[in-house]
RODO-2510 file (C-alpha; in nm, 4 decimals, decimal comma):
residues 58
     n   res          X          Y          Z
     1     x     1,9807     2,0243    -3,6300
     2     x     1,7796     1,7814    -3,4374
     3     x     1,8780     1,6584    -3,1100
     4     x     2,0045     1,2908    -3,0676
     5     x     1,8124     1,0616    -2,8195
     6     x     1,9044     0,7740    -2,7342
     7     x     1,6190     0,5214    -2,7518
     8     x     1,7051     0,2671    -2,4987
     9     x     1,7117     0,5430    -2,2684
    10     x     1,3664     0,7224    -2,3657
    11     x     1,2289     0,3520    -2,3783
    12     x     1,3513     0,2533    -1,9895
    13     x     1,2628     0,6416    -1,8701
    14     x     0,9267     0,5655    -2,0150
    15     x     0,8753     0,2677    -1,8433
    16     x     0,9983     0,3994    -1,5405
    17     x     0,7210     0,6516    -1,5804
    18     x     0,4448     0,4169    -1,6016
    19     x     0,5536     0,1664    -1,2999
    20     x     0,5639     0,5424    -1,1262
    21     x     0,1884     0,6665    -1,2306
    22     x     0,1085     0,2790    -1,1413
    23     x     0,2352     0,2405    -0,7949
    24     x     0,0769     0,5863    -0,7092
    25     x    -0,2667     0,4947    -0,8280
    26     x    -0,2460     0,2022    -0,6527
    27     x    -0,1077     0,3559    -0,3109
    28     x    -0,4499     0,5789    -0,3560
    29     x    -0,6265     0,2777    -0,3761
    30     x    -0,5000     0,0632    -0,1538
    31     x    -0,2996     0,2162     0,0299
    32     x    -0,3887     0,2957     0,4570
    33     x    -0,2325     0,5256     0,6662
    34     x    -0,0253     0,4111     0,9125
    35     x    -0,3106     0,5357     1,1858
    36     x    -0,5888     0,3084     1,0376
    37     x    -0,3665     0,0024     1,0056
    38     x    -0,2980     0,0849     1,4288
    39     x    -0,6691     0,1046     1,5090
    40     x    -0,7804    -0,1560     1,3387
    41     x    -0,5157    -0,3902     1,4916
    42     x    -0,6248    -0,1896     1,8535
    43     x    -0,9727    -0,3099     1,7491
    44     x    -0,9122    -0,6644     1,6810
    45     x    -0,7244    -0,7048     1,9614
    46     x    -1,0138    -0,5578     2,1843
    47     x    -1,2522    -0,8159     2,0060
    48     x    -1,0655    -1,0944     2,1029
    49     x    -0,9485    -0,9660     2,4587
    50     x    -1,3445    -0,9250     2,5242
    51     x    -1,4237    -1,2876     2,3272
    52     x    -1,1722    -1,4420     2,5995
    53     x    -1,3485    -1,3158     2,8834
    54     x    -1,6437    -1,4831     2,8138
    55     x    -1,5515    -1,8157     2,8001
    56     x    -1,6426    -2,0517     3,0663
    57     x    -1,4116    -2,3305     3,2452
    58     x    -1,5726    -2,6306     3,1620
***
């Protein structure tokens, strides 16, 4: 005899599933370590620390 399954349950499992394989393909793609999002903001901050110190009083 054949095991009962709820649909509604399989359906919203499945789903689940997907948003899942989705948000970690995305996180691949996308995604930045926390290190890289630090040096980049370290290297901004030098641009514009070294773009201030050139400007004249005029």
């Amino acid at each position: 005899m054949a095991e009962i399954v709820n649909l509604n349950r399989f359906r919203k499992d499945k789903a689940r599933a997907d948003k899942k394989a989705q948000a970690d393909e995305n996180a691949v793609k996308f995604g930045r370590s926390k290190s890289d999002k630090a040096l980049e903001t370290a290297k901004v901050e030098k641009f514009i620390r070294d773009l201030d110190a050139h400007k004249t009083d005029e």
